[in-house]
N, C-alpha and C positions, 0 to 999 in steps of 0.2 A: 365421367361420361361413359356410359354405355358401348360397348361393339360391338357392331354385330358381324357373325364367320358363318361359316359353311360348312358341317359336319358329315362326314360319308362315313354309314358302320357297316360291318357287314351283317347279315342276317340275324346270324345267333347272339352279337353281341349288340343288336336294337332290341332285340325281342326280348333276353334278360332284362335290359332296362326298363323297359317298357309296364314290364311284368313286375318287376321291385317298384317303380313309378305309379302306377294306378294302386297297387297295395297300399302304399303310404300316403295316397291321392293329394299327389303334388304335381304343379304345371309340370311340362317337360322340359322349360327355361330353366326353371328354377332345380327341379332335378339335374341336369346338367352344369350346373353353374355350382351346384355347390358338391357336383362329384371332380370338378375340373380343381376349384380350391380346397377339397381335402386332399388331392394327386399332388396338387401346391404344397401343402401344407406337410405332406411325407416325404418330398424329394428334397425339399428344404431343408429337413433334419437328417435324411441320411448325406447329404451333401455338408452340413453342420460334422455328420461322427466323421465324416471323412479327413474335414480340417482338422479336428482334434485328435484323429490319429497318428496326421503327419507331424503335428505339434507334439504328442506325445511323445514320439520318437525319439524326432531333434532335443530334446528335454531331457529322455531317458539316457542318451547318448554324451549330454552335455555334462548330467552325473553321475554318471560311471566314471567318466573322467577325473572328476572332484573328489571322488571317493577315492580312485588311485594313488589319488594329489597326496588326499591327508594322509590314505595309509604310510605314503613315505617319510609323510613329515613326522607321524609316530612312531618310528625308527629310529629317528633322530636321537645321539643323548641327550636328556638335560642338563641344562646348565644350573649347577649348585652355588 
């Protein structure tokens, strides 16, 4: 189902739209609707690199650890 809001631009950036909008002669609905889900569609993925940063991290941090670990375990003598 459908919503309908209530959009206030300021001048210069109605008239850009306006101006990109009648060039590619698309409703102004429809112009706005799918510049709102491409803003969706970017803040989504940089909100995605963000999770995989923090994940990253905790990851990077969890084998650096493990790497420590085995260096010492190859230290160790062997048993003959």
């Amino acid at each position: 189902m459908a919503k309908a809001l209530s959009l206030k631009l300021d001048e210069p950036t109605y008239l850009a739209a306006e101006k990109i909008r009648k060039k590619l002669k698309v409703p102004r609905n429809t112009y706005f609707r799918k510049a709102v889900s491409h803003y969706n569609a970017l803040y989504a993925r940089k909100l995605l690199e963000r999770e995989y940063r923090k994940a990253s991290r905790r990851l990077g941090a969890s084998h650096l650890e493990y790497l420590r670990e085995t260096e010492l375990l190859e230290d160790l003598p062997t048993e003959r």
